[in-house]
TIVEX-430596 format. One record per atom (N, C-alpha, C): residue in three letters; x, y, z. Coordinates in steps of 0.1 Angstrom, whole numbers, plus 5000, padded with zeros to 4 digits. Layout:
// residues N
ALAXYZ;...
***
This chain:
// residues 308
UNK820342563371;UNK819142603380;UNK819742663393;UNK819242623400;UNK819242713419;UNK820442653428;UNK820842503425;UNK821242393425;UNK822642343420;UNK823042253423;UNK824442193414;UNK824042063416;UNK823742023405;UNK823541873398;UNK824841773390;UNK825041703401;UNK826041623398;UNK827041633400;UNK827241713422;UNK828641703422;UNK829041593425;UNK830341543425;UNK831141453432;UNK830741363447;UNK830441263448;UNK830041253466;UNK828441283470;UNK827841303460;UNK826441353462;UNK825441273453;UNK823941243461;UNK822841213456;UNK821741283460;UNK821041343447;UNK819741423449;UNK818841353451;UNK817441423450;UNK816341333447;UNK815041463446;UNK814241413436;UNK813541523429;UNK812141453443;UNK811441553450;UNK810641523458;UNK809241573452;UNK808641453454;UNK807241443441;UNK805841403452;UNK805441533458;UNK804541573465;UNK802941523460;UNK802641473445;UNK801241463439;UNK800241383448;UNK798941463445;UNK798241483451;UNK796741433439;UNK795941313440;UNK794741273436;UNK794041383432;UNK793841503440;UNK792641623435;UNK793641743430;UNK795141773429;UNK795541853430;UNK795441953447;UNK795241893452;UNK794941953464;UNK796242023468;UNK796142163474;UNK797342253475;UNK797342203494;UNK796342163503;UNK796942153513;UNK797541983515;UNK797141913506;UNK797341763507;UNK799441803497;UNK799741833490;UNK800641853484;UNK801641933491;UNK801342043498;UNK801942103509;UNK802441983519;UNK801341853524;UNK801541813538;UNK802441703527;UNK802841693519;UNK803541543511;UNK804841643512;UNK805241773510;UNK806141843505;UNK806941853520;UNK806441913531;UNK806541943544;UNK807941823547;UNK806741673548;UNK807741573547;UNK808541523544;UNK808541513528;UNK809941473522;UNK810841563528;UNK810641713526;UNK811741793529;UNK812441763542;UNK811841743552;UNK812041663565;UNK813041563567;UNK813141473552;UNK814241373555;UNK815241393544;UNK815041533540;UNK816641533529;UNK816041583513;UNK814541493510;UNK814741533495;UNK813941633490;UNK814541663479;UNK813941753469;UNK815041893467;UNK816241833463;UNK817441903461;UNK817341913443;UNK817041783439;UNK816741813424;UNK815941873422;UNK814741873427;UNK813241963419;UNK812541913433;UNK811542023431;UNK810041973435;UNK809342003425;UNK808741883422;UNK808241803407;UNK806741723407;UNK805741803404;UNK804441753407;UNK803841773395;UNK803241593396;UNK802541583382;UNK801241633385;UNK800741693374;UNK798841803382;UNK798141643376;UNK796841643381;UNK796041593374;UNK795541643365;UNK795041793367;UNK794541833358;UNK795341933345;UNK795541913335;UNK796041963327;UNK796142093322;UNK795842193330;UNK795342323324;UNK795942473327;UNK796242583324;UNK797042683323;UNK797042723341;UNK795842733345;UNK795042803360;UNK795542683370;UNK795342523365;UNK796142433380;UNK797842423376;UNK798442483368;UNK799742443368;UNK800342583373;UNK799842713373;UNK799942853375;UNK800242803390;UNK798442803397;UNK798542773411;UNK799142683424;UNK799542553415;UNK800842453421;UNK802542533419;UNK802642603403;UNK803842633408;UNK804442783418;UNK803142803419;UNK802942903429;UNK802642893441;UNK802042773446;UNK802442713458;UNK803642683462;UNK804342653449;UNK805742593455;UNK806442673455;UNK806642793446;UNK807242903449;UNK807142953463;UNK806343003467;UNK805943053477;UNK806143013489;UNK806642843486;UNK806642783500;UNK808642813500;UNK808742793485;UNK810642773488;UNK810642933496;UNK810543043488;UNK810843143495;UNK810543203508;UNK809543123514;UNK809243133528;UNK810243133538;UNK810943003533;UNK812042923538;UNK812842833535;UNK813042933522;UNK814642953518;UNK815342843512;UNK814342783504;UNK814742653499;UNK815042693488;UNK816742613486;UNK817742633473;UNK817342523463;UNK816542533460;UNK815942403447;UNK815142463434;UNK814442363431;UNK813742433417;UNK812342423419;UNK811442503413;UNK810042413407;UNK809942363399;UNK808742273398;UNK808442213380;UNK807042143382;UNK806242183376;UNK804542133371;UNK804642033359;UNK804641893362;UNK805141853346;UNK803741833336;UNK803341933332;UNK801841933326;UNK803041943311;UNK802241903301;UNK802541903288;UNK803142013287;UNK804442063278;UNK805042183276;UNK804142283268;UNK803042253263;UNK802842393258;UNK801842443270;UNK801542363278;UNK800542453291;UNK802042533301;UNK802642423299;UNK803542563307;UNK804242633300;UNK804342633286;UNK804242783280;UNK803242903281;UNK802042853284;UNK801242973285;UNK801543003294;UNK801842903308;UNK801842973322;UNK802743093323;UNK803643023321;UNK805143163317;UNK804643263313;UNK803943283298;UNK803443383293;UNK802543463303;UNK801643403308;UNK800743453317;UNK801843523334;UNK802943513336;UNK803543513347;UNK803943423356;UNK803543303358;UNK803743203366;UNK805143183367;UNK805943153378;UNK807343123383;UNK807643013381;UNK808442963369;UNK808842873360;UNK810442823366;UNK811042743374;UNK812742763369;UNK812942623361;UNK811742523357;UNK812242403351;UNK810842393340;UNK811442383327;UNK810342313319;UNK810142163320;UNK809642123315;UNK809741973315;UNK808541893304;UNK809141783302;UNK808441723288;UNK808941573287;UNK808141493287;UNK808641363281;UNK808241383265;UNK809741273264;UNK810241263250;UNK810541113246;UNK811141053236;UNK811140913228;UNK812140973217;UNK812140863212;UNK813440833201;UNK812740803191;UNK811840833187;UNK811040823172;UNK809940953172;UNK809941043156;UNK809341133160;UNK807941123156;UNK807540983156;UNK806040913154;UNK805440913171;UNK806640893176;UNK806340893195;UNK806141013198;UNK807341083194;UNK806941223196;UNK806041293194;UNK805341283182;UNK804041303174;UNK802741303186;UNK803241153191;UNK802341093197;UNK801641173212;UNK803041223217;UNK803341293226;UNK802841463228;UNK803141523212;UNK802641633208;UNK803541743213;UNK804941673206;UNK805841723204;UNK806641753197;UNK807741853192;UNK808741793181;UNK810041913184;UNK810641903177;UNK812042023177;UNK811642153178;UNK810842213168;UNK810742323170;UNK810242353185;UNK809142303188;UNK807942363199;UNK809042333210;UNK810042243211;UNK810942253224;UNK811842383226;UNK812242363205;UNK813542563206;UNK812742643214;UNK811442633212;UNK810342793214;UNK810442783232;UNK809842623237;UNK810042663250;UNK811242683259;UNK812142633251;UNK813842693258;UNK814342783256;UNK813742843248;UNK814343023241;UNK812943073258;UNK812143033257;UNK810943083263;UNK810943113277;UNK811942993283;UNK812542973298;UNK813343023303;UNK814443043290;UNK815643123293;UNK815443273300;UNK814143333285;UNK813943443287;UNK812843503301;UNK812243373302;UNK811243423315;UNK811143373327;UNK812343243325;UNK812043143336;UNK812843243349;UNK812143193358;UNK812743223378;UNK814043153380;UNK814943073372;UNK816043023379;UNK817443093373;UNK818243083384;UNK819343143384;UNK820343083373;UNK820042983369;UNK821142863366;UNK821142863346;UNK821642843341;UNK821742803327;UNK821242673321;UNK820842573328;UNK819942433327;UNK818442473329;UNK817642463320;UNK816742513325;UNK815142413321;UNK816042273314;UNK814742193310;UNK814842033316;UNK813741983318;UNK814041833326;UNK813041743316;UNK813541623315;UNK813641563303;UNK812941373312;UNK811841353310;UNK811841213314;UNK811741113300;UNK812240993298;UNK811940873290;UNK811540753294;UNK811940653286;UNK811940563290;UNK811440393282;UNK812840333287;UNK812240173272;UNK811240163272;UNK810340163255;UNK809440093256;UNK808040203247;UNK808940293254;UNK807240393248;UNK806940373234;UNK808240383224;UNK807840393213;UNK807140273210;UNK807340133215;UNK806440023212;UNK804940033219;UNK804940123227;UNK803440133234;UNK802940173225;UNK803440323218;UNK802540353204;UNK802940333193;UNK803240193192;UNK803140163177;UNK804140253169;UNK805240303172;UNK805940413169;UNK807340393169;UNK807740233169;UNK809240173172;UNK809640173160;UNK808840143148;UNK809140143131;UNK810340063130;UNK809939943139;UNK810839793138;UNK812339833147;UNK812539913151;UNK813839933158;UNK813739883173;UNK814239823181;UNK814639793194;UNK814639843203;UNK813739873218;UNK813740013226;UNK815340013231;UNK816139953235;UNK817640013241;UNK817840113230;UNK818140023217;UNK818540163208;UNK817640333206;UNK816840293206;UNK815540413203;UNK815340543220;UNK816240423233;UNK816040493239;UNK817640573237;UNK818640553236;UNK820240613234;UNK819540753226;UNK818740723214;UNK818540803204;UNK817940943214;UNK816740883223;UNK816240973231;UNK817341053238;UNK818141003243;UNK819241053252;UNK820241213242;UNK820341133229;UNK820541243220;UNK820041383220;UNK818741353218;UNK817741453211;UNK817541513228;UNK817741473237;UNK817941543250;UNK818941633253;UNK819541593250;UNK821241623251;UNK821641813247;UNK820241793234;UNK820541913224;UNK820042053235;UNK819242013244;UNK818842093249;UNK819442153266;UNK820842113268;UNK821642113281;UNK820842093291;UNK819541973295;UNK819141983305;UNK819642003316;UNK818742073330;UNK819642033342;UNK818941903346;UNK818141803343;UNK818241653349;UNK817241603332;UNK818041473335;UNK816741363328;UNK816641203333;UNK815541163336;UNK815341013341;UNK814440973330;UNK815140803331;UNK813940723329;UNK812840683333;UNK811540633334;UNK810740603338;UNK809940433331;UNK810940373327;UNK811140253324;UNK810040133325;UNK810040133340;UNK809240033346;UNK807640103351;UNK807440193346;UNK806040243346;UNK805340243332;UNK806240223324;UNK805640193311;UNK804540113312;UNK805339953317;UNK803839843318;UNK804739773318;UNK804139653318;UNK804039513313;UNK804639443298;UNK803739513292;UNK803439523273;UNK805039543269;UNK805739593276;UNK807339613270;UNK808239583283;UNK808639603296;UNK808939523303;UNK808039403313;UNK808439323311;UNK807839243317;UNK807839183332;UNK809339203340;UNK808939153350;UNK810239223359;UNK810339213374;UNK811339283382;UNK813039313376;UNK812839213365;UNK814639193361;UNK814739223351;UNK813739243342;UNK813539353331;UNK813839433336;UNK813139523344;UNK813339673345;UNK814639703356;UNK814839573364;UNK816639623368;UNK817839603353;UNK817539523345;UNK818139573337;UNK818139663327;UNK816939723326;UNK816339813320;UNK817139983324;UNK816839963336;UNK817140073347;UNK819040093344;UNK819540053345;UNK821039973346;UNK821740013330;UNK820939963322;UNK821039993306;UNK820940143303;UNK819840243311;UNK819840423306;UNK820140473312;UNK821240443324;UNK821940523331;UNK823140463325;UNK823740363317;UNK824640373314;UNK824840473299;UNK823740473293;UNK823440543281;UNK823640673280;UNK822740733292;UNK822740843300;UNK824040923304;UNK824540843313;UNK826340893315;UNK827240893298;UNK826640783292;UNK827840823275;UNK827340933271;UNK826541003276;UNK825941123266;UNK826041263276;UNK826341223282;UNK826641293293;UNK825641423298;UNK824641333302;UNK823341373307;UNK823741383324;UNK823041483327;UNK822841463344;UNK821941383346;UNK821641233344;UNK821041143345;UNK820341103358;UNK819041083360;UNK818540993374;UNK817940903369;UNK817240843378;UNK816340673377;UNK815240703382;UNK814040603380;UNK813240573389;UNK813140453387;UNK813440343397;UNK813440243394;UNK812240193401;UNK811140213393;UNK809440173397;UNK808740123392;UNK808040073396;UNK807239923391;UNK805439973393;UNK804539913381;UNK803639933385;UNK802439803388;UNK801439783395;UNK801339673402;UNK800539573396;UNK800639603381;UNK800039473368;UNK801439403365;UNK802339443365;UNK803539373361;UNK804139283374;UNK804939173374;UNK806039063380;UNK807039193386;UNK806639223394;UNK807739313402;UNK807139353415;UNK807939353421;UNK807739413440;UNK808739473442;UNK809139523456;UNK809339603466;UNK810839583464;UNK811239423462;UNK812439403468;UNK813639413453;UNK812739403446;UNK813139473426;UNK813539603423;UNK812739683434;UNK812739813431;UNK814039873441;UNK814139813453;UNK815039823462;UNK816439823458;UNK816639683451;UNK817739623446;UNK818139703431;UNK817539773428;UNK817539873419;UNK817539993422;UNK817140053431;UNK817540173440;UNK819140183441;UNK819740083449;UNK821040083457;UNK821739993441;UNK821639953433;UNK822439903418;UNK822840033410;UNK821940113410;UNK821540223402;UNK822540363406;UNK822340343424;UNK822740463428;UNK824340443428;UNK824840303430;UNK826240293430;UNK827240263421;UNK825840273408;UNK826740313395;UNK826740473388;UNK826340553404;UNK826340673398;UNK825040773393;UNK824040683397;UNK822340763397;UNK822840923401;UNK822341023393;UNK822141153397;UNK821641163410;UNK820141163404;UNK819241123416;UNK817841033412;UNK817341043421;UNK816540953421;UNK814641053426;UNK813540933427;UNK812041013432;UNK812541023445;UNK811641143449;UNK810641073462;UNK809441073470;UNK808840983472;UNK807340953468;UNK807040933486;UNK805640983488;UNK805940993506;UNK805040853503;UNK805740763515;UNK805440603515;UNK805940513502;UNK806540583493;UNK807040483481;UNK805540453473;UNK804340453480;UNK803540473464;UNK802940603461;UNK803040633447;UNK802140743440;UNK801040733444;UNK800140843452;UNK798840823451;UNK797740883435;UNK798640953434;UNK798041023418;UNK798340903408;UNK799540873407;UNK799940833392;UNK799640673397;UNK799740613408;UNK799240453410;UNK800540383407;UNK801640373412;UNK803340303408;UNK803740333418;UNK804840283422;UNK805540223434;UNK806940253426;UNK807040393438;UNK808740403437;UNK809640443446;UNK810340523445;UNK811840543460;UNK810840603471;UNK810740593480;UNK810240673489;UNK811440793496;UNK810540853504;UNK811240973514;UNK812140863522;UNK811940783529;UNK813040703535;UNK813740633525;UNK813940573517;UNK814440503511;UNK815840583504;UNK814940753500;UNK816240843499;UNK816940853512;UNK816840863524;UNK817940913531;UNK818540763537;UNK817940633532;UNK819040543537;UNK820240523525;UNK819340533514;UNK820240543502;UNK821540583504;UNK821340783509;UNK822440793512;UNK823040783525;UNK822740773534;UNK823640663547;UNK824540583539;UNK823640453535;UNK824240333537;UNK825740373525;UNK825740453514;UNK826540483503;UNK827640603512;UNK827240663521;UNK828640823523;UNK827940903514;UNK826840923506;UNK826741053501;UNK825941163509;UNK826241263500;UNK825741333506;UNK824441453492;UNK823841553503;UNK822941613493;UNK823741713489;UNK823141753477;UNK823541893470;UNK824242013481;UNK825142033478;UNK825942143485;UNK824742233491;UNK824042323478;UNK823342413486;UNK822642413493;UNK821842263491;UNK820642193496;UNK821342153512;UNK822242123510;UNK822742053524;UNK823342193536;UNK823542283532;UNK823742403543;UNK822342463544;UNK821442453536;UNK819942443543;UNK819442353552;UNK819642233549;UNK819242113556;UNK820142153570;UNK821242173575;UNK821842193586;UNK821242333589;UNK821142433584;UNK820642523586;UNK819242493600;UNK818142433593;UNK817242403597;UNK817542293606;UNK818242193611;UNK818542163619;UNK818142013615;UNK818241963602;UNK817541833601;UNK819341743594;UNK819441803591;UNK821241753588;UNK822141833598;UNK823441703597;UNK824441763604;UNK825841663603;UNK826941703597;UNK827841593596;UNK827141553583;UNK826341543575;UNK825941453564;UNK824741343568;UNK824741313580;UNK823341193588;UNK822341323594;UNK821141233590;UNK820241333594;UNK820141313613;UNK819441383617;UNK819341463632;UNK818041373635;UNK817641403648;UNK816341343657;UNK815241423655;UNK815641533647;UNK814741653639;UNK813941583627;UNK814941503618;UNK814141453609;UNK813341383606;UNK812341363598;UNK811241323596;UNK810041373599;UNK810041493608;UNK808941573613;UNK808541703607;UNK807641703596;UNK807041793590;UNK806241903596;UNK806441863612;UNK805841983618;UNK806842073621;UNK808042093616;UNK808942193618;UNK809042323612;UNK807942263597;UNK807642393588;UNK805942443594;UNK805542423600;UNK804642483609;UNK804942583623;UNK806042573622;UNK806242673637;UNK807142833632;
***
């Protein structure tokens, strides 16, 4: 993509701006900020609410428009089901990331309303039409558990069924894939130390398969988990080598309802660790005056800097 994922000394973080109505100026003012403290070196990655060819066109065309305003070395991505952002492509829309959640059984995948072929079509489809510079051009989320959400595990074990997922990812050279583990539920993990080990278990799976792997280590608020679960899994996760990670302004989703990394939580991440952001991402961030030396400046945090 736009980007280098997974150098050495570095942690990204895909900045996930969603917005309850799809609202283009509510998503702008969530976008403004994260960028303010470092993230969205992975992607800017917004789940629409609404499903459809016309709101995934006009979000990734907001975000287009906002990177090239000012000059932001990252990606876009609308994670609406892959065949709506197949039409959008078709129709013109500025594509540089497909994206699709997937499973390890193709009863899940079924389920999902997906399978092998319809992914060849949209990676032949991205190649040929997508906006990014880069040869990675699909992002990939999972996560334990799904295939027992739908009845779709056919007796097999989620660790194993999620490795299998990691496979069937693999085939397609993403440039990122995370789990999403502890948003499943309850019904398959159960409580804070489930999903730290959960979390811990597909990034190690992740790295054997040699995925550009990230996390979200997030919890949603029917399950035995809080703040200090998700934390302790943030900083476990990242110092076994997390890609990257969310980032969610305040640490909760207001669209999707789950509690994950926030915009601060990324830039103490990387303090408290020595990393730093994506090379390209990071001579923009100094550029603009919000990094310097690798610690952010008295500049950061202030989203009114993309207003002037």
């Amino acid at each position: 993509c736009n980007t280098t994922l997974g150098v050495p000394g570095t942690l990204a973080f895909r900045c996930q701006p969603n917005h309850p109505t799809d609202s283009v100026e509510g998503i702008i003012a969530a976008l403004k900020e994260g960028l303010s403290y470092g993230s969205g070196d992975a992607v800017i990655g917004i789940n629409p609410v609404e499903d459809n060819v016309e709101t995934v066109t006009r979000l990734l065309e907001t975000v287009k428009n906002f990177m090239t305003k000012w000059e932001i070395p990252t990606q876009n991505c609308v994670l609406a089901h892959v065949t709506t952002q197949m039409k959008a492509i078709e129709k013109g829309a500025p594509v540089d990331l497909v994206f699709q959640s997937i499973a390890g059984t193709q009863k899940a995948n079924d389920a999902f309303g997906v399978n092998a072929v319809l992914l060849d079509e949209a990676f032949a489809l991205v190649q040929q039409k997508g906006t990014a510079t880069g040869p990675n051009l699909m992002y990939f989320e999972t996560g334990q558990g799904s295939e027992v959400s739908l009845d779709a595990h056919l007796g097999v074990d989620m660790m194993t069924l999620e490795a299998r997922t990691y496979g069937y990812a693999r085939n397609y050279k993403p440039f990122m894939t995370n789990n999403v583990s502890g948003f499943i539920g309850p019904e398959t993990i159960y409580s804070g130390r489930e999903v730290l080990r959960a979390d811990l278990e597909d990034l190690f799976m992740g790295k054997l398969h040699g995925l550009p792997m990230g996390i979200a280590p997030c919890y949603t608020n029917h399950m035995k988990a809080d703040q200090n679960d998700q934390e302790m899994g943030t900083l476990l996760c990242a110092m076994a080598g997390s890609n990257f990670f969310m980032g969610v302004a305040g640490g909760d989703d207001v669209m999707l309802s789950y509690q994950d990394t926030s915009f601060h939580d990324d830039a103490s991440t990387r303090e408290i660790l020595g990393l730093r952001p994506l090379p390209e991402f990071e001579k923009w961030l100094e550029k603009m005056g919000i990094l310097e030396d690798g610690l952010l400046t008295e500049r950061a945090g202030d989203p009114s800097i993309f207003d002037k």
